[in-house]
C-alpha positions in Angstrom: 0.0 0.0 0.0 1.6 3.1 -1.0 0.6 6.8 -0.2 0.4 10.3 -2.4 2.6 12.3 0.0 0.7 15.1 -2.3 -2.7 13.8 -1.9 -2.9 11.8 1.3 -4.6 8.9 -0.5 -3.6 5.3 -0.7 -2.8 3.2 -3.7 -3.2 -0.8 -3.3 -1.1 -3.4 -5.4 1.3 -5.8 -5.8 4.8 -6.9 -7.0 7.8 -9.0 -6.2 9.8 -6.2 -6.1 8.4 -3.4 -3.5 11.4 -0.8 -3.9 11.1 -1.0 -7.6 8.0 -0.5 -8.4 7.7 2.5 -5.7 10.4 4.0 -7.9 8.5 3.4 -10.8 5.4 5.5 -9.1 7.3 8.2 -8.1 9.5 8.6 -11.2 6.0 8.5 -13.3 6.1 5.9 -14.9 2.7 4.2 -13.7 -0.3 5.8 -15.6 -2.8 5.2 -12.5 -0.8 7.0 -10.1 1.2 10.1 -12.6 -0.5 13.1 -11.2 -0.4 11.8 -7.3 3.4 12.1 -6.8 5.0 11.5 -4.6 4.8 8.5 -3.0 6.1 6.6 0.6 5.5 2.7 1.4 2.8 3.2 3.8 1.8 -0.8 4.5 3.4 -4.1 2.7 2.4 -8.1 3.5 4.8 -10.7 2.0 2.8 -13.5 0.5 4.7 -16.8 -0.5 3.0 -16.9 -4.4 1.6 -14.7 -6.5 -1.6 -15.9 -6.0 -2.0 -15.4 -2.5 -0.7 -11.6 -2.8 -3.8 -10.9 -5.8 -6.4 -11.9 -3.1 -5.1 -10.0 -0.6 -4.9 -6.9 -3.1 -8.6 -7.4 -4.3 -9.8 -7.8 -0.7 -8.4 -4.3 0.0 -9.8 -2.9 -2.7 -13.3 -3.9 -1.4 -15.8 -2.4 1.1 -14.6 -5.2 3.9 -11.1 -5.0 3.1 -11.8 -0.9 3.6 -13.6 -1.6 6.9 -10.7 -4.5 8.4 -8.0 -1.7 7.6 -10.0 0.7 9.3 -10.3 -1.4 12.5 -7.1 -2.3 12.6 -6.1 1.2 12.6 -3.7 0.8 9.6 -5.6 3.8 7.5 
C-alpha cells in the first residue's frame, strides 16, 4: 500500500519487487498513479505466491477490506 505524499490517498497493489515499483510511481512511470506524486511505502504483506498476494490486493480494494484496515487502525 503506497501513499500520495501530495494527496494523502492510498494506492493498493502488488509486486515482487516493492522498492522498484515504488520507484517506478514516483519517477511517473505508472499511468494510475502520474499526477499523485510523490509516494512513501505506507503498508506491505509478504505473500509466498503470487496468487495469494492478488487476493489479498482485491480484498483491500473492497468495502470489507476498507472496513478490516480501518479497525485495525492501519488507514
Amino acid at each position: 500500500m503506497l501513499q500520495s505524499l501530495k494527496e494523502k490517498k492510498y494506492y493498493y497493489g502488488h509486486t515482487s519487487n516493492l522498492d522498484t515499483r515504488l520507484k517506478e510511481h514516483n519517477n511517473g512511470k505508472v499511468r494510475a498513479t502520474k499526477g499523485r506524486r510523490p509516494f512513501k511505502v505506507y503498508y506491505f504483506e509478504i505473500f509466498s505466491t503470487q496468487s495469494e498476494a492478488v487476493k489479498k490486493e482485491l480484498f483491500f480494494k473492497s468495502i470489507g477490506g476498507y472496513i478490516f484496515l480501518k479497525g485495525k487502525g492501519i488507514i
